[in-house]
Backbone as ProteinMPNN parsed JSONL, in Angstrom:
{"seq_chain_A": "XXXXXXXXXXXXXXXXXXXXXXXXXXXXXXXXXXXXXXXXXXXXXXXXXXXXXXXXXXXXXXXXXXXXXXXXXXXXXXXXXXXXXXXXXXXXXXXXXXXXXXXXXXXXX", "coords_chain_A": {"N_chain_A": [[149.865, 206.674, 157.917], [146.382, 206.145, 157.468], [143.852, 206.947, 155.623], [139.958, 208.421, 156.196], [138.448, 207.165, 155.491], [139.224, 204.508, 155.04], [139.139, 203.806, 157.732], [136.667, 203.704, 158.157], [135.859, 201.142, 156.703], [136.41, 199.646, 158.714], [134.816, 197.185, 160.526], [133.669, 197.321, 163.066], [132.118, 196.061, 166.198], [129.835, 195.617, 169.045], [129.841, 192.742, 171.08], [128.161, 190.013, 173.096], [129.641, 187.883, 175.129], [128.52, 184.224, 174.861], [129.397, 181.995, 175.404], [131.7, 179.91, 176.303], [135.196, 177.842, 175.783], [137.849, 175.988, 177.047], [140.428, 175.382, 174.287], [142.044, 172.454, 173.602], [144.699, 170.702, 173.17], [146.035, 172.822, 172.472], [148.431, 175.125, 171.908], [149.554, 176.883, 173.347], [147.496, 178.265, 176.626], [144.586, 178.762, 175.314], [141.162, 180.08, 174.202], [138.232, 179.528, 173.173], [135.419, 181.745, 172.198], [132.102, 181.81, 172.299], [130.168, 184.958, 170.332], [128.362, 186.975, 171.047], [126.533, 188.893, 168.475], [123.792, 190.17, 168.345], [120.757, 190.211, 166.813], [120.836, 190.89, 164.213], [123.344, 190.143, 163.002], [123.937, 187.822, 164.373], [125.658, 184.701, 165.727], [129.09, 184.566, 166.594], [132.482, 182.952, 166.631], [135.114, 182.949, 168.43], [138.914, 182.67, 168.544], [140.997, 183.13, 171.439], [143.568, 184.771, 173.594], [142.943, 184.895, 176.681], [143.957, 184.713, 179.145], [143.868, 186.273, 182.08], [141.294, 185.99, 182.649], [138.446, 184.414, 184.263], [136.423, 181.712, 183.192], [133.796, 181.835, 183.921], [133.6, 184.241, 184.476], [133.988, 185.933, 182.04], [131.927, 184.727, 180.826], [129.308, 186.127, 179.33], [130.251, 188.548, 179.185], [130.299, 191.851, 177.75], [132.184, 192.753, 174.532], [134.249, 193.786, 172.25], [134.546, 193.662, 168.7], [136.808, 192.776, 165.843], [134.894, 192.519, 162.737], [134.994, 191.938, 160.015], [137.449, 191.312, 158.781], [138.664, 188.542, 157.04], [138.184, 184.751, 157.965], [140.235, 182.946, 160.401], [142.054, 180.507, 160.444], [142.855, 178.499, 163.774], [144.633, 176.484, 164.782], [142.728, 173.787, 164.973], [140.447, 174.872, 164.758], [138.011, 177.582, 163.181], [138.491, 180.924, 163.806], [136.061, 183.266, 163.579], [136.089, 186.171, 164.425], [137.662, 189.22, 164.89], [138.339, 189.526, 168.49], [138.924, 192.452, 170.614], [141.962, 193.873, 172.427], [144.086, 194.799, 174.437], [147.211, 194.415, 175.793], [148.581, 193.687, 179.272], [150.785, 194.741, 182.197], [152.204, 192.25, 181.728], [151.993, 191.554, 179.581], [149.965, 190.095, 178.711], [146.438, 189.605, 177.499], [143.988, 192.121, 178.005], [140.603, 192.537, 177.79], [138.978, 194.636, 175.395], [135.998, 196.721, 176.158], [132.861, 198.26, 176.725], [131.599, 200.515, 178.717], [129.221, 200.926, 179.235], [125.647, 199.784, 178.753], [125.566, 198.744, 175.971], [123.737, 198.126, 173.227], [123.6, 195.12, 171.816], [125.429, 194.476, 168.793], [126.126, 197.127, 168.605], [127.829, 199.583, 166.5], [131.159, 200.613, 166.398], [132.086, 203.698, 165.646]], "CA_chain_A": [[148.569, 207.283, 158.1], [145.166, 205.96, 156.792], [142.544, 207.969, 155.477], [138.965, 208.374, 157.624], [137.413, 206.489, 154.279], [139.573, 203.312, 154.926], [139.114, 203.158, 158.901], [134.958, 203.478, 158.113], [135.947, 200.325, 156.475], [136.748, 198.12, 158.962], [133.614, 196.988, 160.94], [133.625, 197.288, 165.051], [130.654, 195.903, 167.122], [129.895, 194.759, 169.915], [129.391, 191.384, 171.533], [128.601, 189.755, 174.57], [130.323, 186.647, 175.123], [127.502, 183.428, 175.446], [129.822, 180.101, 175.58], [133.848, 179.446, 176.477], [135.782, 176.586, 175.66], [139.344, 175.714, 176.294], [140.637, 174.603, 173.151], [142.701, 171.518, 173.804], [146.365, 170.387, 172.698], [146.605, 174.036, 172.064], [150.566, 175.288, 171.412], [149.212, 178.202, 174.505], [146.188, 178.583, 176.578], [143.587, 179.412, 174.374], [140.103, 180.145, 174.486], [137.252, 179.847, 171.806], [134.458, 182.079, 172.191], [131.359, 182.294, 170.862], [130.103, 185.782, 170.788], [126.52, 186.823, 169.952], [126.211, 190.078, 167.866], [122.536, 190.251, 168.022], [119.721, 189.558, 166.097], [120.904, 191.047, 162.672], [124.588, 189.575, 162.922], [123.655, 186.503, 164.869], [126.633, 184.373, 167.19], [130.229, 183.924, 165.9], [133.475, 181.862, 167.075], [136.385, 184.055, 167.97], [139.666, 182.225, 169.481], [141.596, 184.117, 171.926], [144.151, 184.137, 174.722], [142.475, 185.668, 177.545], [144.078, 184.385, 180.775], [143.38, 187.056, 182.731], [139.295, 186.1, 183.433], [137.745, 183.051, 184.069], [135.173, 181.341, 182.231], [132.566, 182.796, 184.539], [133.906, 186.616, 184.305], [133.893, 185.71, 180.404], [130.27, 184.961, 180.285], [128.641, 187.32, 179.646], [130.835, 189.848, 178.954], [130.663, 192.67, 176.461], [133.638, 192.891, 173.903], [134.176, 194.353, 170.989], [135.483, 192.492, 168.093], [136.125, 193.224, 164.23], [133.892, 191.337, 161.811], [134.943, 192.261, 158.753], [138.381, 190.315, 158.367], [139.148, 187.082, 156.922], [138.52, 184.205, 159.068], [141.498, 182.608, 159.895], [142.653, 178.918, 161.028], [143.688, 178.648, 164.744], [144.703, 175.326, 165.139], [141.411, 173.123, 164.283], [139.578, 175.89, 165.0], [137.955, 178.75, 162.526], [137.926, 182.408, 164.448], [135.387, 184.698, 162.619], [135.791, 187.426, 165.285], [138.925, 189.332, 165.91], [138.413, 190.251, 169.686], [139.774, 193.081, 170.976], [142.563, 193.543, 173.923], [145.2, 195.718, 175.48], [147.908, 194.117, 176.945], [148.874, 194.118, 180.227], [152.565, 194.824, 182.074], [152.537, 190.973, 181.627], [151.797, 191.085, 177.856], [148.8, 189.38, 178.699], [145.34, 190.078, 176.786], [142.705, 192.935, 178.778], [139.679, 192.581, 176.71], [138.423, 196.044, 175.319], [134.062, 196.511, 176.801], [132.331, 199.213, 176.847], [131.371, 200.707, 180.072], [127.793, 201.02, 179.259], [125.121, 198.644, 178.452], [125.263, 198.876, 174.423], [122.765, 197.089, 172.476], [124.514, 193.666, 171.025], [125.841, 194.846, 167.193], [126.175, 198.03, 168.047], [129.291, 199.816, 165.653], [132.086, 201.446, 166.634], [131.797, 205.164, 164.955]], "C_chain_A": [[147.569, 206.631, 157.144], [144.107, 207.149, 156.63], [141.404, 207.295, 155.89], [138.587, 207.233, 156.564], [138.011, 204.721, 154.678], [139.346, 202.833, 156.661], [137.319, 203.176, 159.081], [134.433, 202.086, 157.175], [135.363, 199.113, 156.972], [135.2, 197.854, 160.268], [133.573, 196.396, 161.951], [132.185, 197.082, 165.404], [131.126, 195.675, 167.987], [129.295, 193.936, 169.839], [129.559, 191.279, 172.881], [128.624, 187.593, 174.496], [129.177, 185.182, 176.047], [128.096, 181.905, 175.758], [131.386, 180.82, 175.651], [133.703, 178.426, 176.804], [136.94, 176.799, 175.806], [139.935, 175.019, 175.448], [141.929, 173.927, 173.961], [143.662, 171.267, 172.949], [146.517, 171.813, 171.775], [147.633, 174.167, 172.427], [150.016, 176.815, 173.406], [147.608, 178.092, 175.089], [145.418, 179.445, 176.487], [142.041, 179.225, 174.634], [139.302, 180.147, 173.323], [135.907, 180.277, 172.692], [133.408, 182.467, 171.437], [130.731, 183.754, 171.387], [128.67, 186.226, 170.081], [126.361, 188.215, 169.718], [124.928, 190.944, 167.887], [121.852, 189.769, 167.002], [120.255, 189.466, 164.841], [122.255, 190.039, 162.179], [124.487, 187.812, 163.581], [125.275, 186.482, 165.792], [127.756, 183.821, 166.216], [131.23, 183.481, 166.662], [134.24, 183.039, 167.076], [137.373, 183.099, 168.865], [140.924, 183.281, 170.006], [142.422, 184.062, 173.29], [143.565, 185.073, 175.266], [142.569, 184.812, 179.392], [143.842, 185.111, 182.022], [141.715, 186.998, 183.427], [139.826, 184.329, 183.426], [136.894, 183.022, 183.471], [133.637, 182.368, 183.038], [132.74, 184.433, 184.734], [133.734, 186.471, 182.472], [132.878, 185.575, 179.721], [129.831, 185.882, 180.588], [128.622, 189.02, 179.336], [130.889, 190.391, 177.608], [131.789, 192.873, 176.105], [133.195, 193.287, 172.855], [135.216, 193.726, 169.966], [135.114, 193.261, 166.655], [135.538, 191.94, 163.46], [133.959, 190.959, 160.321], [136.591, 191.674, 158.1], [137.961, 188.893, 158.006], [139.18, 185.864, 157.92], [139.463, 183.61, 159.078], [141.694, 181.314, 161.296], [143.491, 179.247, 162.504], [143.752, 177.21, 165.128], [143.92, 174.435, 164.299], [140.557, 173.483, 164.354], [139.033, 177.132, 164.08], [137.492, 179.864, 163.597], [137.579, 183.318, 163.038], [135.948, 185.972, 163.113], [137.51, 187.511, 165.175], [138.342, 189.983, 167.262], [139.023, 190.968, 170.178], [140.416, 193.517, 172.036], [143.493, 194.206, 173.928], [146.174, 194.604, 175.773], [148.401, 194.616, 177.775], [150.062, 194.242, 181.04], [153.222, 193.262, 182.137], [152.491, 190.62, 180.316], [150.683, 190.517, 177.546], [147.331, 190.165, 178.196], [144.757, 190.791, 178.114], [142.009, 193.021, 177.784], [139.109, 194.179, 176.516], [136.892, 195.752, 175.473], [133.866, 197.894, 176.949], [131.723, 199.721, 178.508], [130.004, 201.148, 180.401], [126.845, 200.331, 178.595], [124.589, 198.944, 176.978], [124.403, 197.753, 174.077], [124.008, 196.458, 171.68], [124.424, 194.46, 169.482], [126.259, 196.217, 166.804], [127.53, 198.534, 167.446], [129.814, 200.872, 166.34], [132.164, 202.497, 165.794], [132.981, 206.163, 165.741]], "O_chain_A": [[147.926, 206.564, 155.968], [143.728, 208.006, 157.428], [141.377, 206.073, 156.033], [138.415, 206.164, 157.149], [137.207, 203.794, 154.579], [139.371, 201.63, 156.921], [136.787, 202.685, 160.077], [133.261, 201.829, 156.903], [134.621, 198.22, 156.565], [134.792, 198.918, 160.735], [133.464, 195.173, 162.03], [131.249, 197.773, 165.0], [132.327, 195.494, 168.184], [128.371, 193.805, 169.037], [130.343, 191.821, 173.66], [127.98, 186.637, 174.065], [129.026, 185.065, 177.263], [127.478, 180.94, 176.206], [131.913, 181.839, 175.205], [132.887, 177.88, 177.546], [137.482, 177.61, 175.055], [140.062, 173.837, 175.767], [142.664, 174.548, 174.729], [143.456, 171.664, 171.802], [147.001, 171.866, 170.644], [148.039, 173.42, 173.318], [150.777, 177.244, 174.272], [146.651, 177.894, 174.341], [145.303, 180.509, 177.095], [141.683, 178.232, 175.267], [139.722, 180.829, 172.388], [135.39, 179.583, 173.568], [133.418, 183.126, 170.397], [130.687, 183.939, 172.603], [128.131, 185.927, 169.015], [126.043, 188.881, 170.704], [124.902, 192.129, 167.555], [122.344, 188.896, 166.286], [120.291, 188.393, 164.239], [122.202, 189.316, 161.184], [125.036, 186.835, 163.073], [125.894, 187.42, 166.295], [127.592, 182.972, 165.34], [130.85, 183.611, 167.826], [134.23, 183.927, 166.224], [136.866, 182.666, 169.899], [141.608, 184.007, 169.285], [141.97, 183.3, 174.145], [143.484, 186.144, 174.666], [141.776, 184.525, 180.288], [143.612, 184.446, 183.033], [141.174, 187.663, 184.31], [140.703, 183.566, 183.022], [136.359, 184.049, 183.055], [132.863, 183.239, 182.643], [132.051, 185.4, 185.06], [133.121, 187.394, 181.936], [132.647, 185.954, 178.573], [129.81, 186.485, 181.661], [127.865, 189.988, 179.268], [131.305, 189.823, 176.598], [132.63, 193.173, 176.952], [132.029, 193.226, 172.465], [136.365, 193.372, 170.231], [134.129, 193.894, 166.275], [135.739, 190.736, 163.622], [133.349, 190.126, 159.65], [136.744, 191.685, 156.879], [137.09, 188.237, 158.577], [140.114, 185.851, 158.72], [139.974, 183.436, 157.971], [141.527, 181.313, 162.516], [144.475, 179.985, 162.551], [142.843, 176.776, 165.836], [144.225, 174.238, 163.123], [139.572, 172.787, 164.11], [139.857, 178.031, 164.248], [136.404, 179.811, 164.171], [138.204, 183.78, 162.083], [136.278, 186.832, 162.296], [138.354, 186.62, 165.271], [137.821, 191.084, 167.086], [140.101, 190.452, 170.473], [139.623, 193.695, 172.961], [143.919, 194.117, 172.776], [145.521, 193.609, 176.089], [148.807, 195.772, 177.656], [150.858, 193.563, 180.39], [154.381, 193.022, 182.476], [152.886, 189.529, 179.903], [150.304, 190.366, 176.385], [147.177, 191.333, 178.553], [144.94, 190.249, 179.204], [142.5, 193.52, 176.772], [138.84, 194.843, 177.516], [136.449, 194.7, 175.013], [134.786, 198.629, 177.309], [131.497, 198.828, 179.325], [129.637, 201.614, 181.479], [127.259, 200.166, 177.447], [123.434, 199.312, 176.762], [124.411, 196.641, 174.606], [124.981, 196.987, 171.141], [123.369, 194.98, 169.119], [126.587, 196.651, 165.699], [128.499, 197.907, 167.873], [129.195, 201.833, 166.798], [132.436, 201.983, 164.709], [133.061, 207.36, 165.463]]}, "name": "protein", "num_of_chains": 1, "seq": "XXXXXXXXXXXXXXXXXXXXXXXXXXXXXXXXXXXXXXXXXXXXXXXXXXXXXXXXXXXXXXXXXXXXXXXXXXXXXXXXXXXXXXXXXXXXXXXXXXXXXXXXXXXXX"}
């Protein structure tokens, strides 16, 4: 169990997803997205397996990602963002989105 004080910590927005790339001589296919927070947060890099969309279901799309970790080496790649995802009865990433048109940065509460 965590206390409420340590999960008001960790720092949920949203984003909506403005560029995909498939990162190349990746070990799995992988995706780098950049994701644009809004004005105050600006646009960060997140890499992520998300086989389930295509690039064009991917633009565009609202996700919610934490911001407040460590970025961390994926390959030759830095991900700022963790993006967040479900898997599915394939194990495969479902991106978590909101189901209503949130303003870009807004926090998870």
């Amino acid at each position: 169990m965590i206390r409420f004080e340590d999960f008001e910590k960790v720092d949920i927005r949203v984003g909506e997803i403005s560029n995909v790339q498939q990162l190349e001589n990746a070990k799995y296919t992988t995706h780098k997205l950049t994701i644009d927070f809004g004005r105050v947060i600006g646009k960060k890099q997140s890499c992520a397996r998300v086989i389930n969309y295509s690039d064009e279901e991917l633009m565009g799309k609202r996700v919610i990602g934490i911001l407040n970790l460590p970025p961390k080496q994926i390959g030759q790649n830095m991900s700022e963002v963790l993006t967040l995802g479900v898997p599915d009865s394939n194990g495969e990433c479902v991106l978590v989105s909101p189901d209503k048109d949130i303003p870009l940065g807004g926090k998870l509460y």
